[in-house]
ZAVEXVO-50536 format. One line per 8 residues: number of its first residue (from 1); their letters; for each residue z, x, y of N, C-alpha, C. Coordinates in steps of 0.02 Angstrom, whole numbers, m for minus. Layout:
residues N
NUM	a	Z:X:Y:Z:X:Y:Z:X:Y | ... $
***
This chain:
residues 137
1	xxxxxxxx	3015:6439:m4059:3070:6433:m4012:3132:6405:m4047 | 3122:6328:m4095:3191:6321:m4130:3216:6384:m4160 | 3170:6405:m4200:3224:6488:m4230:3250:6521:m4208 | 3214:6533:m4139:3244:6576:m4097:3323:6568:m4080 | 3303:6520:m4060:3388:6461:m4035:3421:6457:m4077 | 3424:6450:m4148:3447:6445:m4186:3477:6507:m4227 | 3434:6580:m4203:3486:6644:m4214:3526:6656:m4154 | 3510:6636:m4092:3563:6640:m4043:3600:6610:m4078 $
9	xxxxxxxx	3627:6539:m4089:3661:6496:m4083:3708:6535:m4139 | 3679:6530:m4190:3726:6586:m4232:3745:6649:m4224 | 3725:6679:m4181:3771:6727:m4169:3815:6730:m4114 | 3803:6663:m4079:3858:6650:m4020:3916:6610:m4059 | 3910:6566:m4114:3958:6545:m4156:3992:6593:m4197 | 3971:6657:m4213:4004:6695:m4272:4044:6754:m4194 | 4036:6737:m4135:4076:6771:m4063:4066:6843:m4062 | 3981:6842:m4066:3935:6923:m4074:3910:6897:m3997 $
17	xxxxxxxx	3927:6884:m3945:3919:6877:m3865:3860:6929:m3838 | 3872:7010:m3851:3839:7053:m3834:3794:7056:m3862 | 3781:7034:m3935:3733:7022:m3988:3691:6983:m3967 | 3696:6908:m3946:3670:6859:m3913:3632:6871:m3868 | 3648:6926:m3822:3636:6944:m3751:3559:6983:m3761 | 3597:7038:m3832:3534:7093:m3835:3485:7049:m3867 | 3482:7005:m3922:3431:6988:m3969:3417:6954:m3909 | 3438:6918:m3845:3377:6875:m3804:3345:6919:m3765 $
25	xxxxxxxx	3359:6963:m3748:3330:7007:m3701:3286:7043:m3735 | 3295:7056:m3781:3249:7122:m3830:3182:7053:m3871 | 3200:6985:m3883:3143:6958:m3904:3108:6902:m3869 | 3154:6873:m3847:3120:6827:m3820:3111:6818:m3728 | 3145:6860:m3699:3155:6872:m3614:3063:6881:m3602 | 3047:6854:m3545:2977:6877:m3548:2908:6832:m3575 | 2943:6824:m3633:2868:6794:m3669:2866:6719:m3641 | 2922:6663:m3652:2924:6601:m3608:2968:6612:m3581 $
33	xxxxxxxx	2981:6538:m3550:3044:6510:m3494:3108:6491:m3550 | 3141:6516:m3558:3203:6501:m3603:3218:6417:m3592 | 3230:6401:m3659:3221:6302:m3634:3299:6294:m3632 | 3299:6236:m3609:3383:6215:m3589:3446:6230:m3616 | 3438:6218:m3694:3464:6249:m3752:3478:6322:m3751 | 3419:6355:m3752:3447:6443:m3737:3453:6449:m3683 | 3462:6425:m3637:3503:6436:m3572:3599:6438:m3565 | 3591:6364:m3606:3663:6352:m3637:3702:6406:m3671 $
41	xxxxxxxx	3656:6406:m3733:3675:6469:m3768:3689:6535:m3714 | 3641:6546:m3683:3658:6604:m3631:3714:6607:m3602 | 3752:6571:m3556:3773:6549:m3523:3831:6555:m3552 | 3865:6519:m3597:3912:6540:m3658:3936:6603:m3661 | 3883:6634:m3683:3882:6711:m3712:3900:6751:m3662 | 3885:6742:m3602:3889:6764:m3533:3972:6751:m3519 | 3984:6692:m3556:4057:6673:m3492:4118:6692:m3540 | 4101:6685:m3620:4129:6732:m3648:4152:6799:m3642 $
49	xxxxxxxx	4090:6833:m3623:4128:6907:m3605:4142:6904:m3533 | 4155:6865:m3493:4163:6855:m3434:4140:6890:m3394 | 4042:6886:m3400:4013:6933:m3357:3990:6879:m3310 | 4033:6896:m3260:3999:6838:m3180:3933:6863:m3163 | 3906:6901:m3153:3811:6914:m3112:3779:6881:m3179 | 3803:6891:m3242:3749:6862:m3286:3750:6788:m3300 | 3812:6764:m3282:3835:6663:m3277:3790:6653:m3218 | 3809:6678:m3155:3777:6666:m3114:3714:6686:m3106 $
57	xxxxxxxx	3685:6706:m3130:3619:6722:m3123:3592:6650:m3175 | 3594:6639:m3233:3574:6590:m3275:3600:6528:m3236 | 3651:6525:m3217:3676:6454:m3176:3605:6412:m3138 | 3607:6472:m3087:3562:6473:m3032:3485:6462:m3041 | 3476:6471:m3125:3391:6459:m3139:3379:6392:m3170 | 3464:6366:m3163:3439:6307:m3200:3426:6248:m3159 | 3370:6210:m3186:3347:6161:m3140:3382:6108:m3144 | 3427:6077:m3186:3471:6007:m3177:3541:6026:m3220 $
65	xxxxxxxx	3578:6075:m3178:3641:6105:m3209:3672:6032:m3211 | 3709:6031:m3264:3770:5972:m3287:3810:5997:m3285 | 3888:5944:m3284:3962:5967:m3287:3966:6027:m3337 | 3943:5999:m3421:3967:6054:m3440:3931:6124:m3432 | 3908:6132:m3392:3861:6192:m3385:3920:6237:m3338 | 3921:6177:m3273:3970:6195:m3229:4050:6213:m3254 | 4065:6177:m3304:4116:6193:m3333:4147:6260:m3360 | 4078:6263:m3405:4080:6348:m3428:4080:6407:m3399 $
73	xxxxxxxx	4045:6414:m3317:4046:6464:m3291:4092:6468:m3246 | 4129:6421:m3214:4208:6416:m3205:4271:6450:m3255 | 4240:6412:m3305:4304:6425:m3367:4284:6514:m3376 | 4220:6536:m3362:4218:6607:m3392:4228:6626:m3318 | 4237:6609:m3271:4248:6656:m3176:4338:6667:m3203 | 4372:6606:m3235:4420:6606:m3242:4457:6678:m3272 | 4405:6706:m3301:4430:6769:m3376:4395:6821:m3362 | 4355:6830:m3321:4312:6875:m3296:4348:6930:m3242 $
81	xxxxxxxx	4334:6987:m3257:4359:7034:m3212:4336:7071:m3185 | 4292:7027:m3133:4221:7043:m3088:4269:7045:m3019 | 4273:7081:m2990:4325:7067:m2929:4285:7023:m2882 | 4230:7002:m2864:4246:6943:m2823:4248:6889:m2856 | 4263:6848:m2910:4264:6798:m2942:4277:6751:m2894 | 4307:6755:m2851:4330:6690:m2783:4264:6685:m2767 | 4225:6725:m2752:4163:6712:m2701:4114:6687:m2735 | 4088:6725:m2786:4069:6681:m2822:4061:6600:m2859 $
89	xxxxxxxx	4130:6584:m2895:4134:6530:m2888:4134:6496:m2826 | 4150:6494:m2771:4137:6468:m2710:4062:6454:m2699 | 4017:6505:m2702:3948:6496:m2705:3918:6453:m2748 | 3933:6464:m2805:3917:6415:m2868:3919:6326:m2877 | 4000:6335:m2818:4018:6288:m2816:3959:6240:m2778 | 3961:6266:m2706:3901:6239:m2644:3845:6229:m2691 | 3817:6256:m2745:3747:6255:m2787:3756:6200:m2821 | 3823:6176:m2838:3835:6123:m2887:3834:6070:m2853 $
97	xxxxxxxx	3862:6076:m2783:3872:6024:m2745:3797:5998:m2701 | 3771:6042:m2701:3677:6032:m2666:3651:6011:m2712 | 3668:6002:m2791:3613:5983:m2843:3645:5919:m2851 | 3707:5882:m2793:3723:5824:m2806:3742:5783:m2860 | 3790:5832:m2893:3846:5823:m2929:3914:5814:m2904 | 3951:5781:m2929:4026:5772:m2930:4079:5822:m2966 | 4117:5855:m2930:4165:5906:m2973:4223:5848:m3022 | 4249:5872:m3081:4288:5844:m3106:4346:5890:m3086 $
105	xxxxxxxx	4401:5855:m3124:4471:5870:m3129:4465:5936:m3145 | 4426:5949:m3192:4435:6026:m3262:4382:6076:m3200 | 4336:6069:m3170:4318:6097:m3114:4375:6124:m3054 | 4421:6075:m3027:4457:6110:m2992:4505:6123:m3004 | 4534:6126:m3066:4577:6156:m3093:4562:6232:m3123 | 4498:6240:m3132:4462:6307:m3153:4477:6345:m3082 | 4454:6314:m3014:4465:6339:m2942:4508:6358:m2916 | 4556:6313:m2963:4650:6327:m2940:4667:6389:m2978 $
113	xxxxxxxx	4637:6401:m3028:4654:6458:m3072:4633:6528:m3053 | 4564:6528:m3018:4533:6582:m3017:4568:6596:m2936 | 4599:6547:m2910:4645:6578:m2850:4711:6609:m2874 | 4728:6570:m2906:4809:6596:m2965:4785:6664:m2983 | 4745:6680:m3000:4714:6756:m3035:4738:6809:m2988 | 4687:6794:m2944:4689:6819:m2866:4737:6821:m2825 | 4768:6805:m2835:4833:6795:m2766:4829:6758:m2719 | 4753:6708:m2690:4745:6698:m2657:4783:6613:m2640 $
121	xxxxxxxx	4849:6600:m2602:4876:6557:m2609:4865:6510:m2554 | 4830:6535:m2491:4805:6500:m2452:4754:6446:m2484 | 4701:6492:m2519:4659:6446:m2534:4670:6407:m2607 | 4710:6433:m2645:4775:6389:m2690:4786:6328:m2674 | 4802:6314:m2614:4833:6248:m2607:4768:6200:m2565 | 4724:6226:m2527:4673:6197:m2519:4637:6142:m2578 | 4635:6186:m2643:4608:6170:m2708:4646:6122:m2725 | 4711:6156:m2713:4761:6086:m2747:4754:6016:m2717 $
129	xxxxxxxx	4730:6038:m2631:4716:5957:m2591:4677:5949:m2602 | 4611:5980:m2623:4548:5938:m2634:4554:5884:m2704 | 4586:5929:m2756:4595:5906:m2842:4620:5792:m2818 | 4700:5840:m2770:4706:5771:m2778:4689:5714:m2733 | 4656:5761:m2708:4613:5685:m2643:4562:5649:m2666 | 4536:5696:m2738:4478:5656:m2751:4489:5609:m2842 | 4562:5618:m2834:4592:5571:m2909:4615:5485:m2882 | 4559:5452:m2900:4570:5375:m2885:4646:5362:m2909 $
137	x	4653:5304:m2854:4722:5281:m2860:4709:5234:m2889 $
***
């Protein structure tokens, strides 16, 4: 399993994304449970090419998602040109928020963005009241 992780990892560092994708699927998908680490790695590789069903799908299997987990599939909804990217992250969001986590700053600023993308300015400024209602004075 370290090797394994360790040719992902290099080929998600040398920004072979699709490469990453195929060598996990073609060797190791199947045989175990991908450990936290190649999840990461996944996840990456995923938000890189800004494929939302494949962030979200890995998001969703993970059993104790962290900020930066959450971070990355924001930052890749952000660049992704999946047309519902709003809904998605919205969903993602509720998943982050049921696993009883706290959004940061760089979270709803990813939210504010992927409305900026969209056009969507109603819910633009919603984001913008949540960002700063929840910045201690």
């Amino acid at each position: 399993i370290k090797m394994q992780n360790a040719i992902l990892s290099s080929l998600l560092r040398k920004k072979k994304y699709n490469q990453t994708i195929q060598w996990y699927t073609e060797r190791i998908q199947g045989q175990h449970d991908p450990t936290p680490f190649t999840r990461k790695i996944l996840l990456e590789a995923y938000a890189e090419k800004g494929d939302a069903k494949g962030m979200e799908e890995i998001f969703l299997k993970l059993k104790k998602p962290t900020h930066e987990h959450f971070t990355v599939v924001l930052q890749g909804l952000v660049v992704s040109q999946d047309a519902e990217i709003y809904e998605k992250a919205q969903s993602l969001w509720s998943h982050f928020m049921s696993m009883g986590l706290t959004p940061s700053l760089v979270h709803f600023n990813s939210m504010i963005k992927i409305c900026e993308r969209k056009g969507l300015n109603t819910e633009m400024r919603f984001w913008e009241l949540q960002r700063d209602e929840s910045i201690p004075l």
